[in-house]
C-alpha positions as CSV (number, residue, x, y, z in Angstrom):
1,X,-22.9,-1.2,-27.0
2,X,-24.7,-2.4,-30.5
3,X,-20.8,-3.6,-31.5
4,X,-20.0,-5.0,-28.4
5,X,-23.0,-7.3,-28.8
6,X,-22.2,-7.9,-32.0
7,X,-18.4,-8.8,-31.2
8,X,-20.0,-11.8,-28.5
9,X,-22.4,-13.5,-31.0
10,X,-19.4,-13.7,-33.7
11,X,-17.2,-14.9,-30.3
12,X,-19.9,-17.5,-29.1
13,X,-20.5,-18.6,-33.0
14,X,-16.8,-19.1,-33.9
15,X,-14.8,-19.3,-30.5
16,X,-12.5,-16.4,-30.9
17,X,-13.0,-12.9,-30.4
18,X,-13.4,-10.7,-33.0
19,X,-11.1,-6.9,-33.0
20,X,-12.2,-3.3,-34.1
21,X,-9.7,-2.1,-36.2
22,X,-9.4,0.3,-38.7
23,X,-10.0,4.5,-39.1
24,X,-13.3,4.2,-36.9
25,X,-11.0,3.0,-34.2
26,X,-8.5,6.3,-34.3
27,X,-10.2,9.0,-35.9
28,X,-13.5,10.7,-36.2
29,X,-13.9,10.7,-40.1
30,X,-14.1,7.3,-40.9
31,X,-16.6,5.4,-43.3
32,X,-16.8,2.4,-42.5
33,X,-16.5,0.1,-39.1
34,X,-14.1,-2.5,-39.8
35,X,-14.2,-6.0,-37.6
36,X,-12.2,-8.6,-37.6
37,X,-12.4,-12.3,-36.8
38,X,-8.6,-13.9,-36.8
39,X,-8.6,-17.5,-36.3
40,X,-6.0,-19.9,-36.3
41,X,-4.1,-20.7,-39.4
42,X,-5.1,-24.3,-39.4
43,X,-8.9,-23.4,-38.3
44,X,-9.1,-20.9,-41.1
45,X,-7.7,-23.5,-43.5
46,X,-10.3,-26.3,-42.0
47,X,-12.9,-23.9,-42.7
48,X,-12.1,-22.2,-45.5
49,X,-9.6,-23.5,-47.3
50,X,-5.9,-22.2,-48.5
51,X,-8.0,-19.0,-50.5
52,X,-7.9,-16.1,-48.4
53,X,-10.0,-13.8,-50.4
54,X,-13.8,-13.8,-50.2
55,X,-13.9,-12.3,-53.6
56,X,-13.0,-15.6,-54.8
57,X,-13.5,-17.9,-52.1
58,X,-17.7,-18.7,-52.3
59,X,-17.7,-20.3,-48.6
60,X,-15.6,-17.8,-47.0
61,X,-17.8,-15.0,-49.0
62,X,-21.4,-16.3,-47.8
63,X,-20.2,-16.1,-44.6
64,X,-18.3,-12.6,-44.4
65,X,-22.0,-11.2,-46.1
66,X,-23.9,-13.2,-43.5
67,X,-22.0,-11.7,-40.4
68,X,-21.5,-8.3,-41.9
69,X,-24.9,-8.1,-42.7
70,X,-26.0,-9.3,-39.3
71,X,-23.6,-6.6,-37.6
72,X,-24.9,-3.6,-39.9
73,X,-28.4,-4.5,-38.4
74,X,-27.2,-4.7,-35.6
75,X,-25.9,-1.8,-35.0
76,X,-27.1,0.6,-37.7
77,X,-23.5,1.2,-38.8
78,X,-21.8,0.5,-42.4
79,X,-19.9,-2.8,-40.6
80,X,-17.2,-4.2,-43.0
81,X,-16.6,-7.8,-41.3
82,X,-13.7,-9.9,-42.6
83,X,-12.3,-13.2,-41.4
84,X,-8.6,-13.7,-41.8
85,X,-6.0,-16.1,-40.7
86,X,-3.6,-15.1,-38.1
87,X,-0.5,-15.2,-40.5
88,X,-2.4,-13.4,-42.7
89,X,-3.9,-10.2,-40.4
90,X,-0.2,-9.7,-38.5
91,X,1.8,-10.0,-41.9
92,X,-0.6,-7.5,-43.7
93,X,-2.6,-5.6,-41.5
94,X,0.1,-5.2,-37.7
95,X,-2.5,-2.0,-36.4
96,X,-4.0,-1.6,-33.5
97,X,-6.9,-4.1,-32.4
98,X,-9.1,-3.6,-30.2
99,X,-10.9,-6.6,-28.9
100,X,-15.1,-7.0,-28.9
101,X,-15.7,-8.6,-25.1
102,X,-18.4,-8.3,-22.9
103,X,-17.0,-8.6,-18.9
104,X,-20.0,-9.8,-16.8
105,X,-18.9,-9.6,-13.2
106,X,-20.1,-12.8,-11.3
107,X,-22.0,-12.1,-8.8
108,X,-21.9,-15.1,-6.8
109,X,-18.4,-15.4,-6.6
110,X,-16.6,-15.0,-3.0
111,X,-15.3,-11.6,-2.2
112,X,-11.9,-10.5,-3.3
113,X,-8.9,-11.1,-0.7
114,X,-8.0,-7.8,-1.1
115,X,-11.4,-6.3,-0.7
116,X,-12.6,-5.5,2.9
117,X,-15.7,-8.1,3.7
C-alpha cells in the first residue's frame, strides 16, 4: 500500500507514473525495491539535461536522493528510485514494469449501462 502511495506523489509531482521493476517484482529474495520514473525524452532533457547518470549529473542526483529518500520513509523499504528517459529505460532495461496507480472509483458517477439499476 506504502508503494502505491508512494508511486501517486512521484505521479502527481512529475505527471507520469512511475513502474516497479526489478527482482522485488518477480522473486522473493530481492534487496532492494527498484522504482522507476520514465519521462519523455525531451522532458528528461528539459529537466535534466543530455547526462543520464546521477553519478555525474548534480541536478538529476539531488533529486533521485530526494525521492528515494522520501520513498524508503515511506515505506520502510531499501527503495532505489531512478529517473530515466524513455529511450534510455526500453534500450537498456525492456523488463517487466509494473505501474504505481491508485484507482479511486467515483462515486457520483451514473451507474454503468451494463449494470442492472
Amino acid at each position: 500500500i506504502w508503494l502505491t502511495k508512494f508511486g501517486v506523489l512521484v505521479r502527481d509531482y512529475f505527471g507520469h507514473v512511475p513502474y516497479h521493476v526489478g527482482s522485488s517484482l518477480k522473486s522473493k529474495d530481492w534487496r532492494d525495491v527498484d522504482v522507476r520514473l520514465i519521462l519523455p525524452d525531451d522532458e528528461f532533457e528539459q529537466r535534466f539535461g543530455r547526462n543520464q547518470s546521477a553519478e555525474t549529473n548534480p541536478k538529476l542526483a539531488a533529486v533521485t536522493l530526494a525521492f528515494a529518500v522520501l520513498g524508503q520513509e515511506m515505506t520502510s523499504l531499501p527503495v532505489d528510485f531512478q529517473i530515466q528517459s524513455a529511450s534510455h529505460a526500453n534500450e537498456r532495461y525492456p523488463c517487466p514494469r509494473s505501474a504505481l496507480i491508485e484507482i479511486h472509483e467515483d462515486r457520483e458517477e451514473a451507474p454503468c449501462r451494463r449494470c442492472p439499476n
